[in-house]
C-alpha positions in Angstrom: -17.1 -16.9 -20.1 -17.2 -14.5 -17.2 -13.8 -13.0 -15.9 -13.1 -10.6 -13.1 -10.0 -9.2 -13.7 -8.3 -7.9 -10.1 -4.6 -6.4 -10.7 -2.9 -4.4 -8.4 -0.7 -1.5 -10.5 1.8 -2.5 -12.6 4.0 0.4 -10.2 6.0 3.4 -12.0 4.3 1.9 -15.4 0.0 1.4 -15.1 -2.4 2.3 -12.4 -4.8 -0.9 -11.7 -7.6 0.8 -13.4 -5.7 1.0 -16.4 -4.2 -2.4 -16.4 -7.7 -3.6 -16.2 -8.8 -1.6 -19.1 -5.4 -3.7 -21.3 -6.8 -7.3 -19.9 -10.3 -6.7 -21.1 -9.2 -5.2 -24.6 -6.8 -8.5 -24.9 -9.9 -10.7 -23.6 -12.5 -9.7 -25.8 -10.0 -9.8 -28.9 -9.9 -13.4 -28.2 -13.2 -14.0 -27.0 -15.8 -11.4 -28.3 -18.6 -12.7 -25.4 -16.6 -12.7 -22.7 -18.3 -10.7 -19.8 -15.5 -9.2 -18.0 -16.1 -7.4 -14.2 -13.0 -4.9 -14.0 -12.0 -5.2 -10.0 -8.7 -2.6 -9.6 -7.2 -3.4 -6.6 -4.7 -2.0 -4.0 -3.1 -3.0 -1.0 -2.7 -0.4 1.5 -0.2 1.6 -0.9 -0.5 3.4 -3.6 -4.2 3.4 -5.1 -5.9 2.4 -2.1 -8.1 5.4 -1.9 -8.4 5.6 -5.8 -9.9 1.8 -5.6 -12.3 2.3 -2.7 -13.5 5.5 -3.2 -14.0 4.6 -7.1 -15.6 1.5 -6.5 -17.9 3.0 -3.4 -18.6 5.7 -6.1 -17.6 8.4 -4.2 -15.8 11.9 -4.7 -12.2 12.9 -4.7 -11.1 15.8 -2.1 -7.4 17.8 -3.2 -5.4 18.8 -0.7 -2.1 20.9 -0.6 0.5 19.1 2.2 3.8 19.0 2.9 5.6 16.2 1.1 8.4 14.0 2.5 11.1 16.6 1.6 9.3 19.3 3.1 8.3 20.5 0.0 4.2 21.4 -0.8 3.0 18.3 -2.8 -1.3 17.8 -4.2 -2.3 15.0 -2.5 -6.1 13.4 -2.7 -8.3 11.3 -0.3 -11.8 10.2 -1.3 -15.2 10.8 1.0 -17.6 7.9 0.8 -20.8 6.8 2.9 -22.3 10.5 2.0 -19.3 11.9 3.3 -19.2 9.7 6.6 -16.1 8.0 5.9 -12.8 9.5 4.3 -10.4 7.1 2.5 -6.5 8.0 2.5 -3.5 7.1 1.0 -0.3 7.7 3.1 1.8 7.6 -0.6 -0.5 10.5 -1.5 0.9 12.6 0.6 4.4 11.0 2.0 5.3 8.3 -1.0 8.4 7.1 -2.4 7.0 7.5 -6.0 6.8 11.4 -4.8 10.9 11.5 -4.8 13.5 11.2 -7.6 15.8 8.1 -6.7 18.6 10.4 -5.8 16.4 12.2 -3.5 15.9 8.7 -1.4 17.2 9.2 2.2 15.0 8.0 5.2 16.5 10.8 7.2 15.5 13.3 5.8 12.0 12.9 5.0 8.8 13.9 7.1 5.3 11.7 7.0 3.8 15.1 8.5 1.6 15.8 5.1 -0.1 12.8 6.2 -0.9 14.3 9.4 -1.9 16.9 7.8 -4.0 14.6 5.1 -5.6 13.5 8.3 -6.6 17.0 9.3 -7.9 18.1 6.0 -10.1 14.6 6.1 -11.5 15.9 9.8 -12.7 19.1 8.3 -15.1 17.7 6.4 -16.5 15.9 9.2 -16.0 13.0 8.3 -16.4 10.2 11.7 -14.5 7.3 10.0 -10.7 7.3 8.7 -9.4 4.4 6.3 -5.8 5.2 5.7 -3.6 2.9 3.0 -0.1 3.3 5.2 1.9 1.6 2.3 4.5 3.1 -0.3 6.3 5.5 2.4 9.3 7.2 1.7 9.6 7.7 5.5 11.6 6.3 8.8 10.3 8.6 11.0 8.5 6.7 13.9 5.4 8.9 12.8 6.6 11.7 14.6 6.0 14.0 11.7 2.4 13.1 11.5 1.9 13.3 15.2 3.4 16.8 15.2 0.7 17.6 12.2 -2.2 16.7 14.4 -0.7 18.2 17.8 1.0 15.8 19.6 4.4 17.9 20.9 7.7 15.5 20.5 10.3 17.0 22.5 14.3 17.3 23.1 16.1 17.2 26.1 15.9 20.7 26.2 11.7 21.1 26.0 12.1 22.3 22.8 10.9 20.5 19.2 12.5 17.9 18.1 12.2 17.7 14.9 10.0 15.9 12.3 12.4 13.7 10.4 14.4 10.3 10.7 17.4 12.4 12.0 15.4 13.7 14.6 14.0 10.5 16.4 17.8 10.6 18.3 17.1 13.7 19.7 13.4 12.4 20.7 13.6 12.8 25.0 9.7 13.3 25.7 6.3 12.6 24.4 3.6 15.2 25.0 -0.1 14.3 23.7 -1.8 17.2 26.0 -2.4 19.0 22.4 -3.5 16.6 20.2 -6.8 17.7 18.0 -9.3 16.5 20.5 -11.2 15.1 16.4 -9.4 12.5 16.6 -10.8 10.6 19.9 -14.5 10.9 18.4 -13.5 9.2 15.2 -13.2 5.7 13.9 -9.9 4.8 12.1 -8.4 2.1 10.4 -5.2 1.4 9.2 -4.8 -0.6 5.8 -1.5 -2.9 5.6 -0.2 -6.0 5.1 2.9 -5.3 6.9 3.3 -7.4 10.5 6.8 -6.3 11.1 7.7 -5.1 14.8 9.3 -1.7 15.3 12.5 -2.4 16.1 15.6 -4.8 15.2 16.7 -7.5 12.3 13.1 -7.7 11.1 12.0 -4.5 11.8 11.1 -1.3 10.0 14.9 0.1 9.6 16.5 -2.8 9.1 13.5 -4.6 6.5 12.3 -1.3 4.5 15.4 1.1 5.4 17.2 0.5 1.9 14.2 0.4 0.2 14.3 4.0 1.3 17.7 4.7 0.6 19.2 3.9 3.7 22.8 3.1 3.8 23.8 0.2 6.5 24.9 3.3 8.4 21.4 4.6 8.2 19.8 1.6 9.0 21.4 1.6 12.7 21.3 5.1 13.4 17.2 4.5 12.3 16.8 1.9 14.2 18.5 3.5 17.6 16.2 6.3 16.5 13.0 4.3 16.7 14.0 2.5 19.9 14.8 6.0 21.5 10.9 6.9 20.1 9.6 4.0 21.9 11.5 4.5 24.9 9.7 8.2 25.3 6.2 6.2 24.2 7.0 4.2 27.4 8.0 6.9 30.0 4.6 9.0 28.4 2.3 5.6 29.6 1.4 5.2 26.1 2.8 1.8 25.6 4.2 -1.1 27.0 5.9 -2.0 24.0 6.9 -2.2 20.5 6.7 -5.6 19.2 3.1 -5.7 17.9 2.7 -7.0 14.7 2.5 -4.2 12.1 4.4 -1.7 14.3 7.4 -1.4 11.5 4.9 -0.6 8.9 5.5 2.8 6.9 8.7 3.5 8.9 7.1 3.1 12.3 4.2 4.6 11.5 2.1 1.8 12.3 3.4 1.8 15.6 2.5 5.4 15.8 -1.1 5.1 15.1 -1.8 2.0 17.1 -0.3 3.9 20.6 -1.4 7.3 19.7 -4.4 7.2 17.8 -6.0 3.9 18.7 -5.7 2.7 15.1 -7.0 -0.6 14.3 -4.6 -2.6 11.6 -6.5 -4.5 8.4 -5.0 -6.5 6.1 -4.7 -3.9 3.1 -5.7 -6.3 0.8 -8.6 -8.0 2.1 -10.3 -4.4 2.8 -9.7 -2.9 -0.4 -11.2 -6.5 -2.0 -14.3 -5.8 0.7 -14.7 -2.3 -0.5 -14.3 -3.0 -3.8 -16.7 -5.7 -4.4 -14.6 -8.3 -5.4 -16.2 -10.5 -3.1 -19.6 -10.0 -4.8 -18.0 -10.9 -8.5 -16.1 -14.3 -8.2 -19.7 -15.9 -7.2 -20.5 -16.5 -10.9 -17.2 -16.3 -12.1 -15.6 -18.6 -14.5 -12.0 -17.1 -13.9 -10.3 -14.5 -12.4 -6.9 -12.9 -13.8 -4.8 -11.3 -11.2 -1.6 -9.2 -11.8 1.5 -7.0 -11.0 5.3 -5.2 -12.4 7.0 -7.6 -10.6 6.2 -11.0 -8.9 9.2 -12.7 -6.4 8.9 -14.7 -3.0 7.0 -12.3 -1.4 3.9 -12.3 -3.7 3.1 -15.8 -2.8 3.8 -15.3 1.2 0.9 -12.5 1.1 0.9 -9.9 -1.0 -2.2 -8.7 -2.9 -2.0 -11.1 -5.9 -1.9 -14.1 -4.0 -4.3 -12.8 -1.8 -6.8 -12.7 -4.5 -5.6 -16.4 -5.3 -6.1 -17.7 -2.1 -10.0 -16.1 -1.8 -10.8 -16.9 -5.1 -9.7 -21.0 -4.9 -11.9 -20.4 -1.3 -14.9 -19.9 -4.0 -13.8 -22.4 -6.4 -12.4 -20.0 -9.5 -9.1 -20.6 -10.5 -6.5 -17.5 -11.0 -4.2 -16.6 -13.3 -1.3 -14.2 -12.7 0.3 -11.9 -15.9 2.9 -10.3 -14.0 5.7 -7.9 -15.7 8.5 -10.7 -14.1 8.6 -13.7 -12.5 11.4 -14.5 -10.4 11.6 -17.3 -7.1 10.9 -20.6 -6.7 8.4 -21.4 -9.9 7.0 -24.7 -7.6 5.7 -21.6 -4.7 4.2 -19.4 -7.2 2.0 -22.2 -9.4 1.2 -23.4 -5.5 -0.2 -20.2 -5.4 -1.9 -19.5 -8.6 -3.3 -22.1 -11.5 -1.4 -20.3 -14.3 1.5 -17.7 -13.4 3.4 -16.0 -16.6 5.5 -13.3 -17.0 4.4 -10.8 -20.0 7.9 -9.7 -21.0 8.9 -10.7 -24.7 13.0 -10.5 -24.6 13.3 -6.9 -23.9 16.7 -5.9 -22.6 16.4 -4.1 -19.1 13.5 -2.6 -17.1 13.0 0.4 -19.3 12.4 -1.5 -22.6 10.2 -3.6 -20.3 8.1 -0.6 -18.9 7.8 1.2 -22.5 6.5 -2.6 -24.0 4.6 -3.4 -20.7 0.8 -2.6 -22.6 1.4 -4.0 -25.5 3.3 -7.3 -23.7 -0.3 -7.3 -20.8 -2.5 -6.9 -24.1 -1.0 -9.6 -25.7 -0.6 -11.8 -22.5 -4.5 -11.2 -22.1 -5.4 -12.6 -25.4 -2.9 -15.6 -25.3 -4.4 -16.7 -21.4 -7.8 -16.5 -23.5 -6.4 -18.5 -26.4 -5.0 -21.2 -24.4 -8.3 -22.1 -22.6 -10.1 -22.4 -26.3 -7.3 -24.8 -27.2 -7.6 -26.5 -23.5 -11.6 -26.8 -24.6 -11.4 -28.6 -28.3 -8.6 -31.3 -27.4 -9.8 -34.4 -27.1 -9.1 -36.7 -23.5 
């Protein structure tokens, strides 16, 4: 039997890489011939540039930024194509998994270390940018990054800003005179499967706000914020608007990149499966096992296990999903995958779940492989 297993990261628990390495140690106990392709995947978050540059086999750059907090954090962005093309992950450098869950509040944090990310990727001359925009821990219009690469955000008084949530009220003008003059002889791309506008009920604030930390309160004040950023865009004759699908991505950071730095949006997903070479293993594959922590509505309206679902029934390989929990409408998921399980075995909260989640994914593994042998011998 040949398997491609594709997971995204079991997140705060397993990378991808090393949930692939738990499906093929439960596979091959089952089935000791099994030829197994391990595919680790990302989608625009964290493990984006992990997944590409690994699979591209490419090197890893370190870089000292400031983190969302203002803080110095390590982050890392991979150079592939001999060096022609750098590959970023925003959650490197600006992430929610970089902050303590009592440090969550959207305004104060900064997405200038990716700016800065962005700069250290320039300096080694590098004339493409892919930049995974997902896992922010930022509401901050962008302006933080901006400010990293030269753009000058202004108060009513001609003075700075600031770089944080808080200070997109104080946002009165938009200045690009200074921007690194790199960044107009460069190809970039954005990778996210967010198509959220800026501004209002489905917007960044409002739709990724408490995920953040944000307090009702918070959202509103955000969301005035980002409409006072836009307004400045406007009266700069950067943009005619704000409503662009993916605009609300990574706190309005999507919205940033498209007026400012003529970014060009990808689904996350499908270029991450490009780099990777998914595309190249399901030809001969018998099956493909997909998984994530958590599975709800949203995985089957287009995150990156269903996703791999949907390309791989294009080819004619059914999936399988071994998620760490299922929850939602059981009829959407198995319209979305062939065989959808949750690995969990009766633990008691998400803690027991997370310190069981390898042996529970080894287990599921073999079981999945198990139940096709049985499927095989009974008689029609």
């Amino acid at each position: 039997m040949k398997i491609v297993a594709a997971p995204d990261s079991f997140k705060g628990n397993m990378s991808a890489p090393e949930v692939c390495a738990v499906i093929e140690e439960g596979i091959l106990r089952a089935d000791k011939t099994a030829v197994i392709a391990k595919v680790p995947l990302a989608d625009g978050g964290e493990g984006t540039a992990r997944a590409v540059t690994e699979a591209a086999g490419g090197r890893f750059i370190n870089a000292v930024v400031t983190g969302p907090l203002g803080k110095p954090v390590n982050a890392v962005f991979g150079l592939i194509n001999s060096g022609r093309t750098a590959v970023l992950d925003m959650a490197s450098a600006s992430g929610i998994e970089l902050l303590r869950r009592s440090e969550l509040n959207p305004l104060n944090t900064t997405s200038r270390g990716t700016g800065e990310l962005i700069k250290a990727a320039l300096d080694t001359g590098a004339d493409e940018l892919i930049i995974g925009i997902g896992g922010s821990a930022t509401n901050d219009g962008g302006i933080g990054l901006l400010d990293a690469l030269g753009f000058k955000i202004l108060d009513k008084n001609n003075r700075p800003a600031g770089i944080t949530g808080a200070a997109l009220a104080r946002v009165a003008a938009f200045d690009p005179a200074g921007a690194d003059i790199r960044l107009g002889k460069v190809k970039i791309t954005a990778a996210c499967d967010v198509t959220n506008p800026l501004l209002g009920e489905h917007g960044a604030s409002a739709v990724f706000g408490p995920q953040k930390g944000a307090s009702p309160e918070m959202v509103k004040e955000l969301d005035a914020g980002l409409a006072n950023l836009a307004d400045a865009w406007i009266r700069a004759g950067l943009a005619k608007d704000v409503v662009q699908p993916g605009d609300g991505a990574a706190g309005g950071v999507g919205a940033a990149l498209r007026i400012c730095l003529n970014v060009k949006m990808e689904s996350g997903a499908m270029l991450v499966m490009k780099h990777a070479g998914f595309f190249n293993y399901i030809k001969n594959a018998d099956l493909v096992i997909t998984g994530e922590g958590q599975t709800d509505g949203q995985t089957a309206g287009g995150k990156l296990c269903s996703v791999v679902a949907r390309e791989s029934r294009k080819a004619g390989v059914p999936v399988a999903l071994l998620s760490g929990a299922l929850s939602g409408d059981a009829g959407i998921l198995l319209s979305a995958f062939d065989y959808a399980v949750s690995i969990a075995c009766g633990q008691i909260g998400l803690k027991a779940m997370i310190g069981d989640s390898r042996r529970d994914l080894l287990l599921a593994a073999e079981n999945l492989i198990r139940a096709i042998q049985i499927g095989s011998k009974i008689k029609r």
